[in-house]
PAMARVO-171534 format. One record per residue (C-alpha): x, z, y; residue number from 1. Coordinates in nm, 3 decimals. Each point is the difference from the previous one (the first is absolute). Layout:
       u       w       v tifi
       X       Z       Y  NUM
...
This chain:
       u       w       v tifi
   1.523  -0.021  -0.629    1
  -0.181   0.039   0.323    2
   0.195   0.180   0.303    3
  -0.285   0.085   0.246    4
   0.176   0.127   0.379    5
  -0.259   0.127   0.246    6
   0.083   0.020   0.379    7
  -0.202   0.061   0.314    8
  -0.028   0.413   0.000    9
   0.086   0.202   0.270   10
  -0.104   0.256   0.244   11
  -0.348  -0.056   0.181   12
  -0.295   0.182   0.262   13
  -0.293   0.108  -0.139   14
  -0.304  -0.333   0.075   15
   0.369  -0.211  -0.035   16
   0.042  -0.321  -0.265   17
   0.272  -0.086  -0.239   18
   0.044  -0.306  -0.233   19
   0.215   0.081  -0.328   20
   0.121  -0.295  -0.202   21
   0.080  -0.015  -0.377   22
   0.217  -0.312  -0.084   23
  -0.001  -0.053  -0.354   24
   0.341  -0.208  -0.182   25
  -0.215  -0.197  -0.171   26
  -0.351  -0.257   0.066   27
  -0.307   0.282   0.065   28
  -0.229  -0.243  -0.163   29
   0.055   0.116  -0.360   30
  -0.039   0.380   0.118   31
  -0.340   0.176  -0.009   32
  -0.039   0.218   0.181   33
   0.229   0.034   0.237   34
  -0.090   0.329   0.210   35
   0.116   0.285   0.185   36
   0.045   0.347  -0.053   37
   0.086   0.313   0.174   38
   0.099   0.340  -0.064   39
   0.014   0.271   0.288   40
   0.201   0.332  -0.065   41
  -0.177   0.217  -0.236   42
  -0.214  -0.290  -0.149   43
  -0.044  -0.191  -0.275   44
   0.037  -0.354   0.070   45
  -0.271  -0.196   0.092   46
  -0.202  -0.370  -0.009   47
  -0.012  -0.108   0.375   48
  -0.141  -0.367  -0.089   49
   0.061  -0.261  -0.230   50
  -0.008  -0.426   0.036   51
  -0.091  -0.197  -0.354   52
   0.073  -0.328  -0.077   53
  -0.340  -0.103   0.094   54
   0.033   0.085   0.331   55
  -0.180   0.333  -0.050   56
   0.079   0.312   0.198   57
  -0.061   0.356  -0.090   58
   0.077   0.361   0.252   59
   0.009   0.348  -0.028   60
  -0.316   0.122   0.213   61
   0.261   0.187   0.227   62
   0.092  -0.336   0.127   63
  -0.318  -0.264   0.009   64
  -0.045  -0.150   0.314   65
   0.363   0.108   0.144   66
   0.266  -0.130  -0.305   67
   0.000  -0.407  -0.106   68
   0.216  -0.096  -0.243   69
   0.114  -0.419  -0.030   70
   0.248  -0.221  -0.090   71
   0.192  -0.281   0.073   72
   0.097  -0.165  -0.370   73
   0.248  -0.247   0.155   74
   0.262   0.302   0.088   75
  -0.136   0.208  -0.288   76
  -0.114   0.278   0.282   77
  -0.301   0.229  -0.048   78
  -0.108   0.211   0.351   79
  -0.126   0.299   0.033   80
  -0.168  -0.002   0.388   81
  -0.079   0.321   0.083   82
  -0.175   0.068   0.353   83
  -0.179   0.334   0.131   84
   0.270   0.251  -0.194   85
  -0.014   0.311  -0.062   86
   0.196   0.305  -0.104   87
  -0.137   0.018  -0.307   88
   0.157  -0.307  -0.049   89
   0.352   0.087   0.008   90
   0.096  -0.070  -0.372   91
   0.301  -0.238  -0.176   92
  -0.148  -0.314  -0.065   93
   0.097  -0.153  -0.319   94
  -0.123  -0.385  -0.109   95
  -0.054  -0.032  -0.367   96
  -0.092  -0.320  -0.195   97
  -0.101  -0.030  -0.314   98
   0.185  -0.385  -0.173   99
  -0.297  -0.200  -0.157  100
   0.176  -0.139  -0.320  101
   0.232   0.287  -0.073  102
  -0.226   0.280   0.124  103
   0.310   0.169   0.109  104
  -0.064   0.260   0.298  105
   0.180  -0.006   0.302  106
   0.066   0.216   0.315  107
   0.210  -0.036   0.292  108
   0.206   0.276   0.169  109
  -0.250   0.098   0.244  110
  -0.011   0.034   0.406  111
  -0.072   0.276   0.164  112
  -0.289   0.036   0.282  113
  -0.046   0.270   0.252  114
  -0.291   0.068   0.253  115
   0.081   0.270   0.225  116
  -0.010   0.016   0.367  117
């Protein structure tokens, strides 16, 4: 079992940045991928960007250029940096891996991000 706990949501101005974390219970080097998700009301949940084992990255169009998503393997962290918000991206933000030799799925309880003024 994997227990994935996100943090870092909150309440922020339109143009205004927010870093979300996603601390996994176990070593992030034998998930692929490990990405983020979100789902605003209404929606179905969607693929905000992705980081492979490789090093790879992968984003929605709706957030090239303003979204980067990293990690740090020696606390088992993956970031989600995101800069120039907007409204449109007030959503829960879930993390979800994927466990290389079980291929068990997994998703953490999400955070929620607002951008209102």
């Amino acid at each position: 079992q994997v227990q994935l706990v996100e943090s870092g949501g909150g309440l922020v101005q339109p143009g205004g940045s927010l870093r979300l974390s996603c601390e996994a219970s176990r070593s992030i080097l034998v998930m692929n991928p490990i990405s983020w998700y979100r789902q605003a009301p209404g929606k179905e949940r969607e693929l905000v960007a992705s980081l492979f084992i490789g090093g790879s990255t992968s984003y929605a169009d709706s957030v090239k250029g303003r979204f980067t998503i990293s990690r740090d393997n020696a606390k088992n962290t993956v970031y989600l940096q995101m800069n120039s918000l907007k409204p449109e991206d007030t959503a829960v933000y879930y993390c979800y891996t994927r466990e290389v030799f079980t291929r068990n799925d997994y998703w953490g309880q999400g955070t929620q991000v607002t951008v209102s003024s």
